[in-house]
C-alpha positions as CSV (number, residue, x, y, z in Angstrom):
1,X,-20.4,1.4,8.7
2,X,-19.4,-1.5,10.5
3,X,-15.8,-1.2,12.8
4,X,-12.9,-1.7,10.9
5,X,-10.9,-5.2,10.9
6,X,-7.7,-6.1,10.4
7,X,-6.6,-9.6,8.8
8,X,-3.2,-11.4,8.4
9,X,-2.1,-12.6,5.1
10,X,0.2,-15.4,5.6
11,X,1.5,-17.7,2.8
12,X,3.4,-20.8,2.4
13,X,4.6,-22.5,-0.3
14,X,1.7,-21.0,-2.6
15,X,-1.1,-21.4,0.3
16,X,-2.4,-18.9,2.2
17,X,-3.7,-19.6,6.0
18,X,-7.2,-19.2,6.3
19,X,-9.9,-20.0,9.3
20,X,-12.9,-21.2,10.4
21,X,-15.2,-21.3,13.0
22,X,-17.4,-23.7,14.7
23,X,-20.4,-24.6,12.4
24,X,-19.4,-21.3,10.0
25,X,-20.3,-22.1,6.6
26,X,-16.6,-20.9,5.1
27,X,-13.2,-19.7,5.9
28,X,-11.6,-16.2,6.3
29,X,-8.3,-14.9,7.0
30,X,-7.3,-14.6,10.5
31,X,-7.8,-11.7,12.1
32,X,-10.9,-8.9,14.1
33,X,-12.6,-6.0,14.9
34,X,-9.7,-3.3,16.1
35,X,-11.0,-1.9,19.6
36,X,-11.2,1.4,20.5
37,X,-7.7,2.9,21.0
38,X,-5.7,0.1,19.2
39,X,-2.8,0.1,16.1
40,X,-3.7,-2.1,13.6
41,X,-0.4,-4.2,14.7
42,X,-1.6,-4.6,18.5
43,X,-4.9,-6.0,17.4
44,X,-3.0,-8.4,15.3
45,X,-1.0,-9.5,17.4
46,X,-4.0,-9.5,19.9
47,X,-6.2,-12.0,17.7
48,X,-3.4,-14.2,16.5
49,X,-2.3,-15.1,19.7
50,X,-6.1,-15.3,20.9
51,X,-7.3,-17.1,17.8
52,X,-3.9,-19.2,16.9
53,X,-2.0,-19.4,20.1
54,X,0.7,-17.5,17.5
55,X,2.9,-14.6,18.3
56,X,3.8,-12.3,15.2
57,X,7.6,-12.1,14.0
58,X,7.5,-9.4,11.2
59,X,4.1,-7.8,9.7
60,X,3.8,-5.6,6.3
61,X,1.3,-3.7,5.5
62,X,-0.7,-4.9,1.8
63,X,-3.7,-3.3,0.8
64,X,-6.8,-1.8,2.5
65,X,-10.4,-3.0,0.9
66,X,-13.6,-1.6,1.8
67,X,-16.5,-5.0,1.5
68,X,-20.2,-4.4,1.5
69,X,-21.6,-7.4,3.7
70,X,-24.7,-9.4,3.2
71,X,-26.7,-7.2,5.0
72,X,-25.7,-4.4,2.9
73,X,-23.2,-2.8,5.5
74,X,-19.8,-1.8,4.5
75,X,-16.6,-2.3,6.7
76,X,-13.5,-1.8,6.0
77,X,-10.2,-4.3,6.1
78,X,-6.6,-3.5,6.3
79,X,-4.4,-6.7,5.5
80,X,-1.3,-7.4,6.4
81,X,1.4,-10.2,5.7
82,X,2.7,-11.4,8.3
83,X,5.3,-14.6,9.1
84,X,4.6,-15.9,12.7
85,X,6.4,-17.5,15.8
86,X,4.7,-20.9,17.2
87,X,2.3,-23.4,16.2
88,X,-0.9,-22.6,14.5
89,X,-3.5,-24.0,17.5
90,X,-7.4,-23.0,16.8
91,X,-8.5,-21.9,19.7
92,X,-11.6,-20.0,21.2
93,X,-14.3,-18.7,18.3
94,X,-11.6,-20.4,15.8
95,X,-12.5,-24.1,15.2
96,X,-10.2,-25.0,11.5
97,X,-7.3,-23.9,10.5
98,X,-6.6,-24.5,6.3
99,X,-4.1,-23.8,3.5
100,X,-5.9,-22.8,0.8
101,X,-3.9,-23.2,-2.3
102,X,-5.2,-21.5,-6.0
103,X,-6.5,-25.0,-6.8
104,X,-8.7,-24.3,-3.9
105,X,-9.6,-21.0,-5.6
106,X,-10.5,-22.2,-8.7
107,X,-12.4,-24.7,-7.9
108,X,-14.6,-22.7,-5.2
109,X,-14.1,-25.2,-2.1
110,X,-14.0,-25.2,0.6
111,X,-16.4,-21.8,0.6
112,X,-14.6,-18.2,1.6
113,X,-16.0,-15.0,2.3
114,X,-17.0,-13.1,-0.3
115,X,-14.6,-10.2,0.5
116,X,-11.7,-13.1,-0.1
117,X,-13.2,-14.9,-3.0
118,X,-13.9,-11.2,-5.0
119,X,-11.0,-9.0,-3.8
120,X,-8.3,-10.0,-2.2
121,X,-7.6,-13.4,-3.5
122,X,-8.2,-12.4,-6.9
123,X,-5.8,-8.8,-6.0
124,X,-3.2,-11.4,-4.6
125,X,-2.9,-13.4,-8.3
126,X,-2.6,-10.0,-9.9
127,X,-0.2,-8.4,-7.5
128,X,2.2,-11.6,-7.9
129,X,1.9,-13.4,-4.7
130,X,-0.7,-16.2,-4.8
């Protein structure tokens, strides 16, 4: 089992922020490996302001979902919404920033991770909010 992550769910009018990095084949939601010792909430805020340059104004927890990886490893994700201080800026291992809209979903591009494309996205429409 790999460690677990956490990921930030933020949408605007009907899109939901997701990222890229350099040369990655598709996008994910923002987010990381918690480290040893850490809330869920301080590694958000950790990554988002690493990854985004963003500081978090409110987070709520959503679901947890447990993904089984290419390489047949499972890890598990606990995602949050979140709404966000500051300009969205990629910076270091994050090279795109997009807002992926359910036209985006339905049509399958640009390419997300699986764990997007099979769970949450799909437990987003149901739950209401995408």
């Amino acid at each position: 089992m790999l460690p677990d992550r956490v990921g930030a769910l933020t949408i605007k009018n009907k899109k939901l922020l997701l990222v890229s990095g350099h040369h990655a084949p598709f996008f994910w939601t923002p987010g990381g490996k918690i480290n040893e010792k850490e809330t869920h909430e301080v590694c958000l805020q950790r990554e988002l302001r690493e990854e985004l340059g963003i500081t978090i104004h409110s987070s709520t927890f959503y679901k947890t979902f447990i993904f089984t990886l290419q390489d047949h490893q499972k890890q598990t994700g606990h995602y949050y919404f979140i709404t966000f201080k500051g300009k969205s800026t990629p910076s270091q291992e994050i090279s795109r920033i997009y807002w992926f809209s359910r036209r985006n979903f339905i049509s399958g591009k640009p390419a997300i991770s699986e764990g997007l494309r099979e769970q949450i996205i799909p437990q987003l429409i149901e739950d209401g909010f995408f």
